[in-house]
N, C-alpha and C positions, 0 to 999 in steps of 0.2 A: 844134924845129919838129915839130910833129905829123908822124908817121912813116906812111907808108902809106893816104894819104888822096892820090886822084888829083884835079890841078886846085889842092891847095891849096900854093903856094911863096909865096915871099915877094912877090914880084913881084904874082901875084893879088891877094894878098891887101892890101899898099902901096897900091894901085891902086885900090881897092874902097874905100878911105877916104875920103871927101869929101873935096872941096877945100880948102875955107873952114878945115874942122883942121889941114891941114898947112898950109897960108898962115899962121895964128895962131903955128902955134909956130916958122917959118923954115925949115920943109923942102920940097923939091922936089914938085913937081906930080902927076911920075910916078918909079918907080923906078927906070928907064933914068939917073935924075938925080942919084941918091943917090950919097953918098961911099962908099967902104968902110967908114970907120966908121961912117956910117947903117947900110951892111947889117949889120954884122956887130951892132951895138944892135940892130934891128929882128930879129935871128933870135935874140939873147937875149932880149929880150922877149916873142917869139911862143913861145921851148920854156917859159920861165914859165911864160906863162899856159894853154898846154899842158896843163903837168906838175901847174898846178892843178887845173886842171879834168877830169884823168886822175885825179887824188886823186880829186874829192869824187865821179865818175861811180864810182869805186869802193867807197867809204864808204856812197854812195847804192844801190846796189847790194846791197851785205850787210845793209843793211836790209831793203830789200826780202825779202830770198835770208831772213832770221831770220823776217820777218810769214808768210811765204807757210807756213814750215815749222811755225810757230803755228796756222794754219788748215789745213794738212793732220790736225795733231793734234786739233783742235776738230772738222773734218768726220769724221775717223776715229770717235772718241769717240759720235757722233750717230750713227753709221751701226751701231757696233755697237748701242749703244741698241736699234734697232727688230727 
């Protein structure tokens, strides 16, 4: 489960699902309703896709972090120029 983000527990975020998705596939309404083993699937699933998207925000990142120190060395370069 995402660490240190206030507001966001399973319970919110269960909750914040449409209806009509959790009627489709057999699960409960609200999270009050869930099995333990709903919870305990539903918070492997949430560090998942967490732990996903903590990758690529980090991979996205050092791109970034390589472009920027690309264009420090291009504005460098220019500025001694003049």
């Amino acid at each position: 489960m995402a660490k240190n983000v206030p507001g966001l527990n399973y319970e919110s975020v269960y909750d914040n699902i449409p209806y009509h998705v959790k009627e489709r596939v057999g699960l409960p309404l609200t999270s009050t309703n869930l099995s333990n083993d709903q919870v305990r699937f539903f918070l492997e699933f949430q560090s998942a896709i967490s732990d996903i998207i903590h990758e690529s925000f980090q991979e996205e990142r050092e791109s970034i972090r390589q472009l920027a120190e690309e264009m420090a060395g291009v504005c460098n370069q220019i500025l001694e120029e003049d």
